[in-house]
N, C-alpha and C positions, 0 to 999 in steps of 0.2 A: 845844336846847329842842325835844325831838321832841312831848311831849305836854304840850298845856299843860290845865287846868281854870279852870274857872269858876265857882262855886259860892257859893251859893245864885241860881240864875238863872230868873225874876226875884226880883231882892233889895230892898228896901224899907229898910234901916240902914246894911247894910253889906255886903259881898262879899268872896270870897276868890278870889284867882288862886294855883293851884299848878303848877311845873314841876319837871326836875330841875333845875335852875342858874339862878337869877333874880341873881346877883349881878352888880354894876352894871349892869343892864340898866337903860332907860329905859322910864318905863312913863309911858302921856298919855290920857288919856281925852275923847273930840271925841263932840261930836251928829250927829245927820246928814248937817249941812252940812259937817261935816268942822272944826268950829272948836270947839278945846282948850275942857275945862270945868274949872273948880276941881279938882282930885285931891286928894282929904286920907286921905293913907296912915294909916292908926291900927296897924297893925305892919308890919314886915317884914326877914325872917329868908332863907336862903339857898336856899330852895325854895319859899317863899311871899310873898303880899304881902295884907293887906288894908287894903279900900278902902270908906273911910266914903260912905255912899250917903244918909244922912235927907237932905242942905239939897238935893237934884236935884232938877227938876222932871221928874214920870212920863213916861216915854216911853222911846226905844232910843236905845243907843250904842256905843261902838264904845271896846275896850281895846286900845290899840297900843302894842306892847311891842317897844323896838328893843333888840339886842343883839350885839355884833359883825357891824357890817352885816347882821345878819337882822333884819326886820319881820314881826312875826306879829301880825293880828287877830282879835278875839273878838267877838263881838255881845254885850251885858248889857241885859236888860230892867228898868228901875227902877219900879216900883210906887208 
């Protein structure tokens, strides 16, 4: 997973994450403080995932996407 996306960032509904190979990867989503929020996936396919964003309350967070012992982070600003 050399490059990953982010998109629509900041998102307000929903957001998309694309890489080359998302398959079984774990994907979590934390505030701040570092503690997991609801994730509610609304698809995801073998290079992409997305991720329902209306019930968040505004502010930053943090997409950590573990997959064969690699952890890669993403900033996402929720509107």
């Amino acid at each position: 997973m050399t490059s990953i996306k982010v998109f629509p960032n900041p998102a307000s509904s929903y957001c998309t994450i694309e890489a080359n190979n998302l398959t079984d990867a774990k994907v979590r989503l934390t505030d701040l403080m570092g503690r997991s929020v609801a994730l509610s996936i609304i698809s995801q396919s073998e290079s992409s995932i997305s991720i329902n964003t209306e019930n968040l309350d505004s502010g930053i967070y943090f997409i950590v996407i573990n997959k064969e012992e690699v952890v890669t982070t993403r900033k996402l600003i929720v509107e």
